[in-house]
N, CA, C and O atoms as a printed pandas DataFrame, in Angstrom:
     atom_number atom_name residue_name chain_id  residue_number  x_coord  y_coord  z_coord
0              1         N          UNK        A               1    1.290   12.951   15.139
1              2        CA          UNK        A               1    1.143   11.900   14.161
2              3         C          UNK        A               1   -0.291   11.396   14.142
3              4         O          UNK        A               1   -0.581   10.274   14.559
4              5         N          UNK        A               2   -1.257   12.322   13.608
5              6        CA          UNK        A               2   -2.701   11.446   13.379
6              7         C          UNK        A               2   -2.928   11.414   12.162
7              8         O          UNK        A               2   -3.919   12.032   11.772
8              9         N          UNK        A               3   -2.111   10.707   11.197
9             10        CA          UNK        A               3   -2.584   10.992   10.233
10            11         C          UNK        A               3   -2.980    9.673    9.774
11            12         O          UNK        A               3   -2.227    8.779   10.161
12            13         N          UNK        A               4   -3.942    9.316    9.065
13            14        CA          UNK        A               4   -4.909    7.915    8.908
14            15         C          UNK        A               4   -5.023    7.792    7.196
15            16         O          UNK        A               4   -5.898    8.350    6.533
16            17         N          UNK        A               5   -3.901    6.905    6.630
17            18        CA          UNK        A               5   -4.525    6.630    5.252
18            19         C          UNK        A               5   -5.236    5.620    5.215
19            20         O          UNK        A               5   -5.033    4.668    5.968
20            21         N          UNK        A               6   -6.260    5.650    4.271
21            22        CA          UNK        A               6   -7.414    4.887    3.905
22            23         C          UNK        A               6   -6.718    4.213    2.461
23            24         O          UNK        A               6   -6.894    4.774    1.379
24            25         N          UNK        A               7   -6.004    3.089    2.572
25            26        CA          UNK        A               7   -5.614    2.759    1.426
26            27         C          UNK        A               7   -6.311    1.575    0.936
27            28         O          UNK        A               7   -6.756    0.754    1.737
28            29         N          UNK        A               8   -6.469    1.395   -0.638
29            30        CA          UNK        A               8   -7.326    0.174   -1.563
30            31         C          UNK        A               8   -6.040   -0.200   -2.036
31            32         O          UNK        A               8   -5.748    0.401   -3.071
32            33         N          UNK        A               9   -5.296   -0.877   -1.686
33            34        CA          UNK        A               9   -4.470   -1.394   -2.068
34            35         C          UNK        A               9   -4.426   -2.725   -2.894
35            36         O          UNK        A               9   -4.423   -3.812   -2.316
36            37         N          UNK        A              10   -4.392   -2.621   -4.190
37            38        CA          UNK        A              10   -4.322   -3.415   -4.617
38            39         C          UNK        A              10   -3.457   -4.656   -5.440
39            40         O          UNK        A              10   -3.384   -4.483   -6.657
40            41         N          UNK        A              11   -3.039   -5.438   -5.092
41            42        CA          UNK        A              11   -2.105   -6.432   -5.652
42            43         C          UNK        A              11   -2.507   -7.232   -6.442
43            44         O          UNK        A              11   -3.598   -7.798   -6.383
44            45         N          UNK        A              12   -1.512   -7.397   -7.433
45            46        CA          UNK        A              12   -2.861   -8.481   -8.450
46            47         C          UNK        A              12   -0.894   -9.066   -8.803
47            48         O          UNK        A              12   -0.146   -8.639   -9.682
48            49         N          UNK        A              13   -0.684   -9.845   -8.019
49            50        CA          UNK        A              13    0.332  -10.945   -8.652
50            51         C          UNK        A              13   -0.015  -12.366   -7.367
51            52         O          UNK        A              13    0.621  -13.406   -7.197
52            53         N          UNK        A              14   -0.909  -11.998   -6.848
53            54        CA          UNK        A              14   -1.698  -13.312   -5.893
54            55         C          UNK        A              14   -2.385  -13.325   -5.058
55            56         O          UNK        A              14   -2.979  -14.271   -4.540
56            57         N          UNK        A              15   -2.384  -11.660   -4.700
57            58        CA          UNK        A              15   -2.761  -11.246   -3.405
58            59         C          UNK        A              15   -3.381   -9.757   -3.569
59            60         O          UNK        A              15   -2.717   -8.796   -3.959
60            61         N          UNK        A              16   -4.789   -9.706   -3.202
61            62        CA          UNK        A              16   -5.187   -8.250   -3.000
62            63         C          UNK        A              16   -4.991   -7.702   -1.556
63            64         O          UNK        A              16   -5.555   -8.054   -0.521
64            65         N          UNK        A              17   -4.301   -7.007   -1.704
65            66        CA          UNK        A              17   -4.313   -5.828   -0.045
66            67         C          UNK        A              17   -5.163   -4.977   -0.107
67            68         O          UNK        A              17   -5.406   -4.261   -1.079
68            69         N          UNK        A              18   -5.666   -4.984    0.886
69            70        CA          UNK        A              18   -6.689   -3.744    1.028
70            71         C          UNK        A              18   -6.798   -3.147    2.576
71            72         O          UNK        A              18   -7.673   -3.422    3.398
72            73         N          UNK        A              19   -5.775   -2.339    2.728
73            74        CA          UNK        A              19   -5.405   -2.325    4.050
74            75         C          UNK        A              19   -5.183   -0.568    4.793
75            76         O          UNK        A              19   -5.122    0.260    3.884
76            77         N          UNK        A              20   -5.101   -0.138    5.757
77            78        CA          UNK        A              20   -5.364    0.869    5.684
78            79         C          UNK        A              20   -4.347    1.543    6.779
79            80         O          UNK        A              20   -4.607    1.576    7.982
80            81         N          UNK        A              21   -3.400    1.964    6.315
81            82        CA          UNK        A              21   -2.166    2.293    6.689
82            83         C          UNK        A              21   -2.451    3.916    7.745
83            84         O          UNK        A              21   -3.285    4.782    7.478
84            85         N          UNK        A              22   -1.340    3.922    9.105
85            86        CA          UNK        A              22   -2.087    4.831    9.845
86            87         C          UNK        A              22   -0.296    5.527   10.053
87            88         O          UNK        A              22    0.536    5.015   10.802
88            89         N          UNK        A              23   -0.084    6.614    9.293
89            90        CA          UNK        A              23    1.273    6.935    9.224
90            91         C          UNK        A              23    1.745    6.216    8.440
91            92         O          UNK        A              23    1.625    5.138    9.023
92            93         N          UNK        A              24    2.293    5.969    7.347
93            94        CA          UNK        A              24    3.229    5.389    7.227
94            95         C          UNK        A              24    4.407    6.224    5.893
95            96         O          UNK        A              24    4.121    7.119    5.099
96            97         N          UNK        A              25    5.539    5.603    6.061
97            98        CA          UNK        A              25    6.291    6.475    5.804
98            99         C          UNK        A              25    6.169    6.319    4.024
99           100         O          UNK        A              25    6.775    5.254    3.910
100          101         N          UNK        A              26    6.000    6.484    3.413
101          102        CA          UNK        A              26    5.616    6.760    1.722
102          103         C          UNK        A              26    6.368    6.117    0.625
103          104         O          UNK        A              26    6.246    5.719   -0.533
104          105         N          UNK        A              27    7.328    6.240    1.734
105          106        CA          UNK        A              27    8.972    5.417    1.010
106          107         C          UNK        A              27    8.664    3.756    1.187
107          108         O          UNK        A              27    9.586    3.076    1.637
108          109         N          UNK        A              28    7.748    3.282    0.938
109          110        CA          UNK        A              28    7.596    2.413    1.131
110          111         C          UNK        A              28    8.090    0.953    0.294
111          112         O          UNK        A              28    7.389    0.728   -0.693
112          113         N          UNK        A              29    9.128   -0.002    0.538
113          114        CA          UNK        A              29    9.723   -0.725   -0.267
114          115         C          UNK        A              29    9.270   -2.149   -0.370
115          116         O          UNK        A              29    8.951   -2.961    0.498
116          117         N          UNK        A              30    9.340   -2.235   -1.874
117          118        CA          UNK        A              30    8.521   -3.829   -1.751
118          119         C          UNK        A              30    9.563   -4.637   -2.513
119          120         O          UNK        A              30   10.130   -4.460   -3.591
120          121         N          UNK        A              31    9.622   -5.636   -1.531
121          122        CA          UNK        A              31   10.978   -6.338   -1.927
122          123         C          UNK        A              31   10.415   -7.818   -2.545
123          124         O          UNK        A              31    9.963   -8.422   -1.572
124          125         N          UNK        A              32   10.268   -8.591   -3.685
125          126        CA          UNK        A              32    9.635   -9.504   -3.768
126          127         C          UNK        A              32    7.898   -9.341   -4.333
127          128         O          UNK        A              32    7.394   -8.754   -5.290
128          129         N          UNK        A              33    7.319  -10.198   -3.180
129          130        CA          UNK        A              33    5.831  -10.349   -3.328
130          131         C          UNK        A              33    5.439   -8.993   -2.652
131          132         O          UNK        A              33    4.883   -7.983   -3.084
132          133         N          UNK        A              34    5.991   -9.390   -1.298
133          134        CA          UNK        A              34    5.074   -7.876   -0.792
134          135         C          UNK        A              34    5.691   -7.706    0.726
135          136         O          UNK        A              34    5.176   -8.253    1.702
136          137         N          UNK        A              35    6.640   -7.034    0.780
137          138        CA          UNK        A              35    7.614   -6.540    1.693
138          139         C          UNK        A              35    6.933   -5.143    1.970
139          140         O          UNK        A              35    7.171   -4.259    1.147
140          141         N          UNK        A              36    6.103   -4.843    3.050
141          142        CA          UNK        A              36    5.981   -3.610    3.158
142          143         C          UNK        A              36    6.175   -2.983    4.436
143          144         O          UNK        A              36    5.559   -3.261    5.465
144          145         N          UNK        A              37    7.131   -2.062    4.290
145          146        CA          UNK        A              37    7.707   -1.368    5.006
146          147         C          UNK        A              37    7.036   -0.178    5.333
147          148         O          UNK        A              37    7.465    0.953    5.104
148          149         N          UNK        A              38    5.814   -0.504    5.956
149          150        CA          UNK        A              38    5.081    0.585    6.688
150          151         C          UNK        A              38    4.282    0.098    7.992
151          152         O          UNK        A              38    3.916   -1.071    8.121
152          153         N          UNK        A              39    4.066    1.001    8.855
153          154        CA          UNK        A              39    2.879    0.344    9.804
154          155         C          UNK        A              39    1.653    0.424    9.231
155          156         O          UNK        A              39    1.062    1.375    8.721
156          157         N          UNK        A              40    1.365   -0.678    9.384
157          158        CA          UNK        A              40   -0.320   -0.907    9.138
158          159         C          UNK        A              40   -0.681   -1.504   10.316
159          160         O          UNK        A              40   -0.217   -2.371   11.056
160          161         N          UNK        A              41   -2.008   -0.522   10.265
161          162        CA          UNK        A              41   -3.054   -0.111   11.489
162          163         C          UNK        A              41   -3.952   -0.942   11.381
163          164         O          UNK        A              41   -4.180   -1.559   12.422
164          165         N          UNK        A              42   -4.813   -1.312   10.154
165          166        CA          UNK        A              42   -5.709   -2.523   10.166
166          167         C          UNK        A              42   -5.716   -2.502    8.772
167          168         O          UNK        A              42   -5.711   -1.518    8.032
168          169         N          UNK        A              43   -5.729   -3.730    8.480
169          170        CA          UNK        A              43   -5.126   -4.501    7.220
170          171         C          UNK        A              43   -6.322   -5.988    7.126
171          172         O          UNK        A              43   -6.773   -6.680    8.039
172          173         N          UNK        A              44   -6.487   -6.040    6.001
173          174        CA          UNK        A              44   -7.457   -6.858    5.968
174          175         C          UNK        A              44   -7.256   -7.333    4.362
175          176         O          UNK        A              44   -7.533   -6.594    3.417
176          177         N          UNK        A              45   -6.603   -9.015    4.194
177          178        CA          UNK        A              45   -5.791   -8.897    3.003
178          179         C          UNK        A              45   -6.757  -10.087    2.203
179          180         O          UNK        A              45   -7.250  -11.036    2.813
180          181         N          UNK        A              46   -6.874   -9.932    1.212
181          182        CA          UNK        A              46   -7.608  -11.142    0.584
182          183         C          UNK        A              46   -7.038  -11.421   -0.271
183          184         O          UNK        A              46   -7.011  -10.556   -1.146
184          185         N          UNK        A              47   -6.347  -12.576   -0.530
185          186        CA          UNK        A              47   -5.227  -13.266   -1.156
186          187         C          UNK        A              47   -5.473  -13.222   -2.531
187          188         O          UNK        A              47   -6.271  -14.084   -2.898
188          189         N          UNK        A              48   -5.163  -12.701   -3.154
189          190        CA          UNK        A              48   -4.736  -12.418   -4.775
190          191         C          UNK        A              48   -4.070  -11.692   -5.527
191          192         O          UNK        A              48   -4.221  -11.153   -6.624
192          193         N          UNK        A              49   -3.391  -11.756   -4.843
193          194        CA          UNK        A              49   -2.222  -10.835   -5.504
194          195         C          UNK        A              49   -1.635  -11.244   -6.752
195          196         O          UNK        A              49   -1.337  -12.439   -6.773
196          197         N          UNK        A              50   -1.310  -10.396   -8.115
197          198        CA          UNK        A              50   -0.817  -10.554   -9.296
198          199         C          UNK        A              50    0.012   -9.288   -9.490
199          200         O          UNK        A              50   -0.406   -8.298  -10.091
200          201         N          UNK        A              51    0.854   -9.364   -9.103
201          202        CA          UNK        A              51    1.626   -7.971   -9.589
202          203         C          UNK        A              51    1.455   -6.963  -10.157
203          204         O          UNK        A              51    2.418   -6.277  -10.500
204          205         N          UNK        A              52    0.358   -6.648  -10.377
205          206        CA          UNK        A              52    0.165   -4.780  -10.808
206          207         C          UNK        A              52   -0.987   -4.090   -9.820
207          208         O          UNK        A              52   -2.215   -4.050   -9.755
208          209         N          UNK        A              53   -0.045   -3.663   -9.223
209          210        CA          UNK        A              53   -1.187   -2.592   -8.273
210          211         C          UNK        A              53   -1.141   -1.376   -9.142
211          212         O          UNK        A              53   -0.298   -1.056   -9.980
212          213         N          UNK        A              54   -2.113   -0.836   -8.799
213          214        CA          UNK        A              54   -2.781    0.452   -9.250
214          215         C          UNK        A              54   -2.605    1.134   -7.790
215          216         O          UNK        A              54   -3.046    0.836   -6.680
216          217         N          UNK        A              55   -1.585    2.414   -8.371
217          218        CA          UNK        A              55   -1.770    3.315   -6.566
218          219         C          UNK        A              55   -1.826    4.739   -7.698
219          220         O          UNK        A              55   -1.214    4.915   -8.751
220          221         N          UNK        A              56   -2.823    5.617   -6.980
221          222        CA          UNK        A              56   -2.835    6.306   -7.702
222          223         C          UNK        A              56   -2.613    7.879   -6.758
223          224         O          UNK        A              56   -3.421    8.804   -6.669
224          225         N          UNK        A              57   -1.368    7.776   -6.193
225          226        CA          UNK        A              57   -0.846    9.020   -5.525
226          227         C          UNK        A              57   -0.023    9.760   -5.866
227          228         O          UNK        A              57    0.631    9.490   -6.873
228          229         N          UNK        A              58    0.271   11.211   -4.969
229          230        CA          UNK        A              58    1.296   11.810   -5.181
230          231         C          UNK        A              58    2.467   11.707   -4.479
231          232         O          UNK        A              58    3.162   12.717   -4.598
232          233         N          UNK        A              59    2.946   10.824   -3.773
233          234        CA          UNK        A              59    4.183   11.077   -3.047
234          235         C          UNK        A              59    5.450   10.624   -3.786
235          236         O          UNK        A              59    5.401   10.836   -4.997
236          237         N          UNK        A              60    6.640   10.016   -3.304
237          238        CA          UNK        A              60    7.611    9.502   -3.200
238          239         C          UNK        A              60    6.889    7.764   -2.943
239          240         O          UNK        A              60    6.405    7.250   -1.934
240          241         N          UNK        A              61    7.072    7.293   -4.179
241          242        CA          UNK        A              61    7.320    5.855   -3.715
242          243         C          UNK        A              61    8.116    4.850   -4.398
243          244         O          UNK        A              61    8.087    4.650   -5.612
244          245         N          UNK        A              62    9.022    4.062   -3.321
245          246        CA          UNK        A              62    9.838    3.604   -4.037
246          247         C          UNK        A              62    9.859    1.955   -3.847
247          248         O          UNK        A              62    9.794    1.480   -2.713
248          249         N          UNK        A              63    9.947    1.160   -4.950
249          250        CA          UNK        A              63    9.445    0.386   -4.881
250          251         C          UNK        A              63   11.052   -0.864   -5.397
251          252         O          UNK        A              63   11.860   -0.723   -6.315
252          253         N          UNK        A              64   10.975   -1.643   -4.657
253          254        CA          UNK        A              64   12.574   -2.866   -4.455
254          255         C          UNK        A              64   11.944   -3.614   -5.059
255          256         O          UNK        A              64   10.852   -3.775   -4.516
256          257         N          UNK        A              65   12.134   -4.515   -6.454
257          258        CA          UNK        A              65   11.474   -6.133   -6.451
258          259         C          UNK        A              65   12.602   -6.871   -7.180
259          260         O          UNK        A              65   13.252   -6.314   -8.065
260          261         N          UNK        A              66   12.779   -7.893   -6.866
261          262        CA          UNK        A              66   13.713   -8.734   -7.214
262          263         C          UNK        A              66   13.609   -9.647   -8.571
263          264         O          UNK        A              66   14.455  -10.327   -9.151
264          265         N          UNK        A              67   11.759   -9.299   -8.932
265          266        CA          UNK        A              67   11.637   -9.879   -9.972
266          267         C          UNK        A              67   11.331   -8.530  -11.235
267          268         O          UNK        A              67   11.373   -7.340  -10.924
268          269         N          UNK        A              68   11.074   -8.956  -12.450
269          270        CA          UNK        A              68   10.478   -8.153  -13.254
270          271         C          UNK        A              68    8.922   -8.291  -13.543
271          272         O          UNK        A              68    8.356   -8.998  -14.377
272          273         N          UNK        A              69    8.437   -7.475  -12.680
273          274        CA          UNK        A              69    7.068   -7.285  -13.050
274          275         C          UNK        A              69    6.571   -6.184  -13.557
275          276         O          UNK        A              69    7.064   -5.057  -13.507
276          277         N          UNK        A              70    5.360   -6.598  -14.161
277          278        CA          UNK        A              70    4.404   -5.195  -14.363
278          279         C          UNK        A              70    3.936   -4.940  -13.569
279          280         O          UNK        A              70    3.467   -5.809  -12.834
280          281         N          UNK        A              71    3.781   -3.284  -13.220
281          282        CA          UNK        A              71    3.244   -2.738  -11.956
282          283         C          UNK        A              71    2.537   -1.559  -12.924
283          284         O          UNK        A              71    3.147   -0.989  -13.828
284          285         N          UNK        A              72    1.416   -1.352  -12.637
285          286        CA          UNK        A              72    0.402   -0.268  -12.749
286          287         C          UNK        A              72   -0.400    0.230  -11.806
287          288         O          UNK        A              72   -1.521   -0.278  -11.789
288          289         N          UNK        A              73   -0.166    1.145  -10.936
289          290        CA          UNK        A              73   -0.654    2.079   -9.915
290          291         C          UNK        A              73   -1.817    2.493   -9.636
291          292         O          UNK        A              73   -2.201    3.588  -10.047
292          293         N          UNK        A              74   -2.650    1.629   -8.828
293          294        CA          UNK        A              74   -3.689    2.189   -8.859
294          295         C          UNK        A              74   -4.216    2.380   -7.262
295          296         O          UNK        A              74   -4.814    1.387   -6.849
296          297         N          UNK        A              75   -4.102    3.410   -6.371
297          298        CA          UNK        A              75   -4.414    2.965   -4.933
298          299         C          UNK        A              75   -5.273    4.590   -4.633
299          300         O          UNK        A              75   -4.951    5.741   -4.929
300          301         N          UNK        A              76   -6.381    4.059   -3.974
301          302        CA          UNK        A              76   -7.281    5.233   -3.683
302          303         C          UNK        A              76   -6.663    5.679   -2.734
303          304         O          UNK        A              76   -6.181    4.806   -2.013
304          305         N          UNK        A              77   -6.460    6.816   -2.405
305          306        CA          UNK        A              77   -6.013    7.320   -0.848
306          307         C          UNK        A              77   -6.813    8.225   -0.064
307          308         O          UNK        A              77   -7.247    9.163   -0.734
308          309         N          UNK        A              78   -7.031    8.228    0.745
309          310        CA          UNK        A              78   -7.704    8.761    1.244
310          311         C          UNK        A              78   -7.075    9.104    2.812
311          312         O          UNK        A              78   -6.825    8.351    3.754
312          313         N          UNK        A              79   -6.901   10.975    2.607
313          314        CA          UNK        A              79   -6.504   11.643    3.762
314          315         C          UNK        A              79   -7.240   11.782    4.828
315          316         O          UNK        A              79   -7.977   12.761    4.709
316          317         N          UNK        A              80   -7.382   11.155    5.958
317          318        CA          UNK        A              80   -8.465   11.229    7.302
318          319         C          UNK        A              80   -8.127   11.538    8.055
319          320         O          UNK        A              80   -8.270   10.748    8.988
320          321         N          UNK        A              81   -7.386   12.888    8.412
321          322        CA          UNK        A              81   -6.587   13.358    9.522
322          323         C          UNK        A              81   -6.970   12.932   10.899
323          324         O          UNK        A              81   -6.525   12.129   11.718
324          325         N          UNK        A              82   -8.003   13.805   10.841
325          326        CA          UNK        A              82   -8.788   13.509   11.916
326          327         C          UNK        A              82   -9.560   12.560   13.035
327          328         O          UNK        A              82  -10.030   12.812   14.145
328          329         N          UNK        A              83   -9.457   11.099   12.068
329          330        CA          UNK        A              83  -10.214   10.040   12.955
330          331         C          UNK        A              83   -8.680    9.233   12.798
331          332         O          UNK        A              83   -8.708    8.011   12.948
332          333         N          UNK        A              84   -7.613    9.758   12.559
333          334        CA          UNK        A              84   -6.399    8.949   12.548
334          335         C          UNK        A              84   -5.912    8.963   14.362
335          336         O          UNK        A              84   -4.806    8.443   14.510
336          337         N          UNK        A              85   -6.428    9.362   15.424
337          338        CA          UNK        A              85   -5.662    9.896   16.819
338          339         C          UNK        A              85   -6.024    9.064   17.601
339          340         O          UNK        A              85   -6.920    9.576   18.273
340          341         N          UNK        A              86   -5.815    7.895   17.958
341          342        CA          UNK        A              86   -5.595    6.608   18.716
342          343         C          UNK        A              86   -4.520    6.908   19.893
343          344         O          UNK        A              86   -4.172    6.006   20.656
């Protein structure tokens, strides 16, 4: 398990994440504001979140919210295998 995403995560319903997830499982569920169901490795969040992130990947992601928002995907990813082995 070294695998190191470099994620720009961005939230725009109050809160920007910009955090950088080290494994985490893809299936990631956001229940609400921001329920996230992954480990994050170092996370560094600057509060502004407005509900449309931009993620702009290929996996499986599945996303829980209790409200109706707009969501638009926009998240840089970035694969760093290698400096992921802590």
């Amino acid at each position: 398990m070294g695998c190191l995403l470099s994620f720009c995560h961005t939230h725009t319903h109050t809160r920007v994440l910009q955090c950088r997830l080290r494994c985490l499982s893809l299936s990631h569920t956001h229940t609400h504001t921001r329920v996230l169901q992954c480990r994050l490795r170092f996370l560094s969040l600057s509060l502004s979140l407005t509900h449309t992130h931009t993620h702009t990947h290929t996996h499986t992601h599945t996303h829980t919210h209790t409200h109706t928002h707009t969501h638009a995907h926009t998240r840089a990813r970035t694969h760093i295998t290698a400096l992921g082995r802590s």
